[in-house]
C-alpha positions in Angstrom: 0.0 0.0 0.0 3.1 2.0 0.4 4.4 1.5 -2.7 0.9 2.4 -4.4 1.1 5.8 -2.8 4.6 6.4 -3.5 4.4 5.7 -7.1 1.2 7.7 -7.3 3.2 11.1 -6.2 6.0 9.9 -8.3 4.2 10.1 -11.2 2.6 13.4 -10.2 6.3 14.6 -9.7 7.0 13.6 -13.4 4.0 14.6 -15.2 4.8 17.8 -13.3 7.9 17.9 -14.7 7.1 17.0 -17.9 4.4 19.5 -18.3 6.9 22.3 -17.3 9.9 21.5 -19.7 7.3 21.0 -22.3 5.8 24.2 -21.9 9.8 25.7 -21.9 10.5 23.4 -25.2 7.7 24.5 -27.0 7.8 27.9 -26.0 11.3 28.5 -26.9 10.5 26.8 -30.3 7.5 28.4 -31.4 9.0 31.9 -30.3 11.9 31.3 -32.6 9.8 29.9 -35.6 8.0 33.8 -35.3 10.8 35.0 -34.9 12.8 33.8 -38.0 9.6 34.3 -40.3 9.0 37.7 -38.9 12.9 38.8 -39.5 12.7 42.0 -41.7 15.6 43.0 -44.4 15.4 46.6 -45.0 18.3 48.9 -44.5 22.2 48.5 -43.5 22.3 45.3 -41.5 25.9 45.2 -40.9 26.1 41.4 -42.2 23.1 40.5 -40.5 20.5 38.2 -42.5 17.8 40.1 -40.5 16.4 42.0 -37.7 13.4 42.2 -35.5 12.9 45.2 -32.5 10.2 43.7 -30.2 8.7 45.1 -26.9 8.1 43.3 -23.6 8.5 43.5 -19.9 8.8 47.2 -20.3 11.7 47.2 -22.6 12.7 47.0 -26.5 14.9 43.9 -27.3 17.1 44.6 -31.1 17.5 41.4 -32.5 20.0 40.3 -35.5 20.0 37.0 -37.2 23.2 35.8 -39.1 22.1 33.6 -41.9 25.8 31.4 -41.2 27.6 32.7 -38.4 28.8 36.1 -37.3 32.5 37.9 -38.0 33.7 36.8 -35.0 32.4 34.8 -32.1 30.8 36.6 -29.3 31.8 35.6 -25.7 28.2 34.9 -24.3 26.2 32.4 -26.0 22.9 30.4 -25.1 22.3 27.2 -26.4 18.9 26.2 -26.2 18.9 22.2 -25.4 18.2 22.0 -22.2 14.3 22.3 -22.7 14.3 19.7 -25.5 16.4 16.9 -23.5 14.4 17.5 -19.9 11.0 17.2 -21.7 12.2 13.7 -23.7 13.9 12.6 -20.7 10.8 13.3 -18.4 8.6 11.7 -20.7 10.5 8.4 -21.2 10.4 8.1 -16.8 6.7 8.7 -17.1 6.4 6.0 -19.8 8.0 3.4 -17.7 6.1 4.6 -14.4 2.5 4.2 -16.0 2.7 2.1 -19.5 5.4 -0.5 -18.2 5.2 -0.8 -14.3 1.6 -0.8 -14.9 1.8 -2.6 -18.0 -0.9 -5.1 -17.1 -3.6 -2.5 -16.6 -2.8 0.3 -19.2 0.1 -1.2 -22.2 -1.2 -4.4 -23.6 -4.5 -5.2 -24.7 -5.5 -9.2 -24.0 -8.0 -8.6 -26.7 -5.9 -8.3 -29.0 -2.8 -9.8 -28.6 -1.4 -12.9 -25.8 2.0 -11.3 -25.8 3.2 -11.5 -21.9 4.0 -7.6 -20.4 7.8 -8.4 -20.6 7.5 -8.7 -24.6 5.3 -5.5 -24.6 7.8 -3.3 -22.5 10.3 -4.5 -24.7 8.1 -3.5 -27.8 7.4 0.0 -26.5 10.9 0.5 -26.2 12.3 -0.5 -29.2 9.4 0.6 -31.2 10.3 4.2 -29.8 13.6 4.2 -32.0 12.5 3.2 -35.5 10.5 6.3 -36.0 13.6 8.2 -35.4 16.0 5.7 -37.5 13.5 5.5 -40.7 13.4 9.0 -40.8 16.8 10.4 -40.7 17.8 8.4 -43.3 15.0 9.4 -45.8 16.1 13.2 -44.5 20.0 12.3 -45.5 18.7 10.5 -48.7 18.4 13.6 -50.7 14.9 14.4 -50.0 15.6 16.9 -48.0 15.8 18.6 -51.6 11.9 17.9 -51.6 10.9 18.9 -48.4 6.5 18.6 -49.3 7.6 15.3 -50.3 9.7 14.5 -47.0 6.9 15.8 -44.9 4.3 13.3 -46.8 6.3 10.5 -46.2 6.6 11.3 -42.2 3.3 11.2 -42.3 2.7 8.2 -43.7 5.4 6.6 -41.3 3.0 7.8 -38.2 0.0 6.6 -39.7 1.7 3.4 -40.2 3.2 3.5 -36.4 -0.3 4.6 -35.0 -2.2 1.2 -36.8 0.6 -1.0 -35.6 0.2 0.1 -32.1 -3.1 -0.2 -32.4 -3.0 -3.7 -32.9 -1.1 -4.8 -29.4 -1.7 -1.6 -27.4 -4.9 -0.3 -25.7 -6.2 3.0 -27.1 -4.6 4.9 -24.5 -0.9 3.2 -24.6 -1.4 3.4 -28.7 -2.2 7.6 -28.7 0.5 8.0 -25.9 3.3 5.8 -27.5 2.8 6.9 -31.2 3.3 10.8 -29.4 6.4 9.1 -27.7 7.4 8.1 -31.0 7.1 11.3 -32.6 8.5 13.5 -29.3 11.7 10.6 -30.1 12.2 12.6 -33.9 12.1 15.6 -32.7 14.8 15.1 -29.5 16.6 13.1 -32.1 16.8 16.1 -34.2 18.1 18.7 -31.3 20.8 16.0 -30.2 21.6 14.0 -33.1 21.6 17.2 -35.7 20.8 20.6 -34.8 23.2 20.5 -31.8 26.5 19.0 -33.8 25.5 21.5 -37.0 25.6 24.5 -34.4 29.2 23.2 -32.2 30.7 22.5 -36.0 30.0 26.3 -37.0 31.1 27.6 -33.5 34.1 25.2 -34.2 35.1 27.0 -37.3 34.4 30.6 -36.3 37.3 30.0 -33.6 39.8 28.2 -35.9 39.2 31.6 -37.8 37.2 29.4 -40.7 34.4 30.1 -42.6 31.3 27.9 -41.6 29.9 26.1 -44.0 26.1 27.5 -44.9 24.9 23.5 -45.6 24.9 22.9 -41.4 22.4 25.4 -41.0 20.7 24.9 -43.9 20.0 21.4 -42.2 19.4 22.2 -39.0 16.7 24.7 -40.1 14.8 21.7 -42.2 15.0 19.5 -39.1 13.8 22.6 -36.9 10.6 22.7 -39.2 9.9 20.0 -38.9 9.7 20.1 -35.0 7.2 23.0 -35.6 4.9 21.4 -37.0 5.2 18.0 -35.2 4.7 20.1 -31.8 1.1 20.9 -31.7 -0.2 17.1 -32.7 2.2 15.8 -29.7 0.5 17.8 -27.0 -2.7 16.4 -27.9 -1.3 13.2 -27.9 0.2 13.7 -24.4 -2.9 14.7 -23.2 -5.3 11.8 -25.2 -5.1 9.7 -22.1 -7.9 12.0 -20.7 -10.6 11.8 -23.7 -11.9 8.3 -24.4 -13.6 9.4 -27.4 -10.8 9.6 -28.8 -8.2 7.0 -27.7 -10.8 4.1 -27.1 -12.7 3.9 -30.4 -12.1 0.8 -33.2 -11.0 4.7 -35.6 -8.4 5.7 -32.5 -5.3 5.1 -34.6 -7.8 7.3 -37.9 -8.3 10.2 -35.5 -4.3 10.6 -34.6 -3.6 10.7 -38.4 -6.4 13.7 -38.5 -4.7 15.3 -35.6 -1.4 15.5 -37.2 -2.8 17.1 -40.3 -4.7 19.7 -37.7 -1.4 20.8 -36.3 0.0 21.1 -40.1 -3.1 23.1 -40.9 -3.1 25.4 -37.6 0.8 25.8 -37.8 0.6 26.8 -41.7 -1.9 29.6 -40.7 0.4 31.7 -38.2 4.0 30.4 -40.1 2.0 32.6 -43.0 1.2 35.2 -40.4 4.2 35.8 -39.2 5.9 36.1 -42.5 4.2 38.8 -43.3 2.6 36.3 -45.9 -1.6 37.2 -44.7 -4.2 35.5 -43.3 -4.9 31.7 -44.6 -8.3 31.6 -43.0 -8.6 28.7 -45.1 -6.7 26.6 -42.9 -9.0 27.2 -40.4 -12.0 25.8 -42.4 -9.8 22.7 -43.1 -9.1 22.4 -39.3 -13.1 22.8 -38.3 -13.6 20.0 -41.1 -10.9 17.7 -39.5 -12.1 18.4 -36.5 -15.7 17.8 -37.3 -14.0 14.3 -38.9 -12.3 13.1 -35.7 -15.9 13.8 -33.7 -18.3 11.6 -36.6 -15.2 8.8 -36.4 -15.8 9.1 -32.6 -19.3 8.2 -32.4 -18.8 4.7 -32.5 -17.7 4.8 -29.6 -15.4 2.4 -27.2 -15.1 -1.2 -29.2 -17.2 -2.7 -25.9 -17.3 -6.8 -25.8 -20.3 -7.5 -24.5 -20.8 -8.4 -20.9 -20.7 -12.4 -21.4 -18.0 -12.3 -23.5 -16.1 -10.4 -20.9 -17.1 -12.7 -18.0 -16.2 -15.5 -19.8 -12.1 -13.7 -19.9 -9.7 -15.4 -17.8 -8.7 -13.5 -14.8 -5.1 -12.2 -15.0 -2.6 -12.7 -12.4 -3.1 -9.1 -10.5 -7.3 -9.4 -11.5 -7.1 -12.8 -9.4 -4.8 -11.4 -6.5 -8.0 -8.4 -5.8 -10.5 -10.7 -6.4 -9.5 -13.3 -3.8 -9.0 -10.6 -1.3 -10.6 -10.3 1.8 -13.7 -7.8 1.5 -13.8 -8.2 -2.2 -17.5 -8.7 -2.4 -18.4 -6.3 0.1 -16.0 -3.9 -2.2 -17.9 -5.2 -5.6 -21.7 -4.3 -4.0 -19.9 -0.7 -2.8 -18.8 0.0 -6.3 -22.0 -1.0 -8.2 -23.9 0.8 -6.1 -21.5 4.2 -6.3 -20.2 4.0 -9.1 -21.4 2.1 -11.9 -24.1 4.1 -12.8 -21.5 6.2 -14.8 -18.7 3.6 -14.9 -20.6 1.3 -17.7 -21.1 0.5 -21.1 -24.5 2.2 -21.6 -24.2 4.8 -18.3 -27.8 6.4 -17.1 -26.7 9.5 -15.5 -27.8 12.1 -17.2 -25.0 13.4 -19.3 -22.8 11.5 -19.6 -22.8 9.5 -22.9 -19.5 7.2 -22.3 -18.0 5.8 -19.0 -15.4 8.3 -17.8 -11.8 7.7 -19.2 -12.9 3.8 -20.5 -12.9 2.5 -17.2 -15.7 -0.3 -16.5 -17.2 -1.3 -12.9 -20.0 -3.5 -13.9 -19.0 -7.0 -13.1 -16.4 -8.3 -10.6 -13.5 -9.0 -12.9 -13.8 -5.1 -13.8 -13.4 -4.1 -10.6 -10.4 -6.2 -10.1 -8.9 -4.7 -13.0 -9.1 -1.3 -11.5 -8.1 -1.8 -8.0 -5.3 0.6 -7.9 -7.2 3.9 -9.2 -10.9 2.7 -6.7 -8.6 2.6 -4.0 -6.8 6.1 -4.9 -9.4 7.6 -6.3 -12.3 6.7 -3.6 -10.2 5.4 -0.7 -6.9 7.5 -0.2 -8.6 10.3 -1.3 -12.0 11.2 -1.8 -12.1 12.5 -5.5 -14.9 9.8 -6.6 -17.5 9.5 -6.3 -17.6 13.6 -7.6 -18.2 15.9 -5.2 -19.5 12.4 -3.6 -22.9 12.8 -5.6 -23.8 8.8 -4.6 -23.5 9.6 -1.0 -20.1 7.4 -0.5 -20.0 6.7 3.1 -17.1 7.0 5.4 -17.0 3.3 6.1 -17.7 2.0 2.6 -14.2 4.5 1.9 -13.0 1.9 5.2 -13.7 -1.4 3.8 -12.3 -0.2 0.2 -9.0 0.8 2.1 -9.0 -2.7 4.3 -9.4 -4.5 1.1 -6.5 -3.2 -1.2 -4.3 -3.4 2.1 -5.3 -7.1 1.9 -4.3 -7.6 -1.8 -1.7 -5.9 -0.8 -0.2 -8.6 1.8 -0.4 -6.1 4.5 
C-alpha cells in the first residue's frame, strides 16, 4: 500500500515535470519559428541576414540573425537544449512509471494480442527508435531537396506507427506511444543534428574558418519539422484524458487527423508571421478535421459484450483483488457508487460514455481497477464527484482494508 502511494506522487512529480519542460521546449521553439519568419531585411544590417525590435516587460529587445555565423564569435552564447532533453527525458520516466510498471492495466491489450507484459515493455521501447531511424535516413537520402515530399512520407510513417500500435496496445498506450514516437524525432533532431551543425559552426568561427552554410541549412529543415510536429504531440500527451478519442475501433484514424490539424493550424500563423496574410482557409480545413475526428468518434469504445467479458480469464493481479478479503463487500460498494456512470450504456444524465474507458459493472472489472478505486475513492475522496452517490465513510473503510489485503499487509 506503500508503494501504491509512492508511485502515485511519483508520477505526479513527473507529469509535473514533464508538463513544465514542455511548456519551456515548445515555448522557446514556437518563439523562434516567429521570430525567423518575422525577421525583416530593409536597410544597413551590418552582415546580418535580418532583424526584428520587439517590446516586452517594459523594454525594446534589437534582434539580429546571421544567416551562417557572425564575423567573429561573441563571448556569451545560449544554447537552447536543455528544454528539448528534460521534456524527452521526463517523458520516457513517465512512460515506464505508467505504460510499463503498470503494464498489465494500461500497455497491452489481451483482446488483441497474448503477448506477456515483458514482450510488450520490450516492444514499447524498441518501437520508440525506429521512427527516429526510418526517418533520418529518408532526411539524409536527398529528400531533404523535396521537403513537401519528405513531410508526406513522415506522415505516412506515423500513420503506419499509430495502426501498428493499435494492434497490441490499448487505445490509450497506442495515442500515448505513437506521441512518444514522434517527441523521439524531434529530440533526435536537437541532439543528433541541430546541436552538432551549431558546435561544428562555432568550431570554425574560432579556428578563424568560414562555416559552412549546408549545417544550417539542415538544422533549419530538421527545426521545421519540430514546428509542425509540436502541436499534434500535445494532444497526444494529453489523449489519455478523452476516451472518445483513444478508445474507439478509428483511434489510430483520429491521430492521423490530428497530425494534419497541427499542419493546418501551424501553416496559418507560419504565413502570419511572414508577413505572408491570413490563410483563414486553414482554419476551415481544421473545423472539417475536427468535425472528422468527432463523426469517427461516435462509435464509440469497441465494448465486448458483458458475457463475453465474464467469460475472460482473470489475469494474475485481477485474481490477487479478487480473492481478497472484503472483495464482495467492495464489488456491492462499487456497483452501487459508481457504476451508474462507470458502464457500457451509463444512465446518469449526461454522460454519454463511461469516464476515461474505465468499467465497474462486473467483478472481474473491478479487479482490473483496483489501484485507481482505492486512490481515487479510498486514499482520497475524488470519486464518487463531489460524492454525488453519497459514499460513506465506512464504505471509503472497507475499500481501504481490502487493497491493504491484496496488498499482503
Amino acid at each position: 500500500m506503500v508503494m501504491t502511494f509512492l508511485i502515485d506522487w511519483a508520477e505526479f512529480a513527473l507529469r509535473w515535470l514533464h508538463v513544465i519542460t514542455a511548456i519551456a521546449w515548445i515555448g522557446s521553439s514556437f518563439y523562434f519559428i516567429a521570430l525567423d519568419l518575422g525577421l525583416r531585411r530593409e536597410g544597413d544590417l551590418g552582415g546580418a541576414d535580418g532583424e526584428e525590435w520587439q517590446v516586452h516587460g517594459g523594454g525594446f529587445y534589437h534582434i539580429r540573425k546571421y544567416l551562417v555565423a557572425p564575423a567573429a564569435m561573441p563571448e556569451h552564447l545560449i544554447w537552447f537544449k536543455w528544454e528539448s532533453y528534460s521534456t524527452w527525458l521526463s517523458g520516457a520516466a513517465l512512460l515506464m512509471v505508467v505504460y510499463w510498471m503498470g503494464g498489465e492495466l494500461y500497455l497491452i491489450d489481451a483482446s488483441k494480442t497474448e503477448m506477456v507484459l515483458w514482450q510488450g515493455v520490450l516492444l514499447s521501447a524498441v518501437s520508440l527508435t525506429i521512427g527516429w531511424i526510418v526517418y533520418d535516413r529518408l532526411c539524409k537520402s536527398g529528400l531533404s531537396e523535396k521537403p513537401t515530399l519528405l513531410m508526406l512520407l513522415l506522415f505516412a510513417l506515423l500513420v503506419a506507427m499509430g495502426w501498428g500500435y493499435t494492434q497490441v496496445f490499448t487505445g490509450r498506450a497506442m495515442m500515448l506511444h505513437l506521441g512518444a514516437f514522434t517527441a523521439t524525432i524531434m529530440t533526435a533532431n536537437v541532439f543528433f543534428i541541430i546541436m552538432p551543425n551549431q558546435r561544428i559552426v562555432v568550431a570554425d568561427l574560432k579556428a578563424g574558418r568560414k562555416p559552412d552554410p549546408k549545417f544550417g541549412k539542415i538544422a533549419k529543415l530538421r527545426s521545421t519539422h519540430n514546428n509542425y510536429l509540436t502541436l499534434p504531440v500535445i494532444f497526444l500527451m494529453l489523449s489519455n484524458h478523452y476516451p472518445l478519442a483513444f478508445a474507439t475501433e478509428y483511434n489510430w484514424i483520429i491521430a492521423a487527423l490530428v497530425f494534419l490539424m497541427g499542419v493546418t493550424i501551424r501553416h496559418f500563423f507560419n504565413t502570419m508571421h511572414a508577413r505572408g496574410g491570413m490563410k483563414w482557409w486553414t482554419w476551415g480545413a481544421t473545423v472539417a478535421l475536427f468535425v472528422a475526428i468527432m463523426v469517427l468518434s461516435m462509435a464509440g469504445p469497441d465494448y465486448s459484450s458483458l458475457e463475453e467479458e465474464e467469460a475472460r480469464a482473470f489475469t494474475t493481479t485481477e485474481q490477487v483483488y479478487a480473492s481478497a478479503d472484503g472483495f464482495e463487500d467492495v464489488t456491492d460498494i462499487v456497483l452501487g457508487r459508481c457504476s451508474m456512470c462507470h458502464a457500457r450504456e451509463p444512465f446518469w444524465d449526461g454522460i454519454g460514455h463511461a469516464p476515461k474507458n474505465v468499467l465497474l459493472e462486473t467483478p472481474q472489472e473491478i479487479a482490473a481497477e483496483a489501484k485507481r478505486i482505492y486512490t481515487q475513492a479510498a486514499l482520497s475522496t475524488a470519486m464518487p464527484p463531489a460524492n454525488i452517490s453519497w459514499m460513506e465513510p465506512e464504505e471509503r473503510r472497507i475499500i481501504a482494508e481490502w487493497f491493504k489485503a491484496a496488498q499482503g499487509g
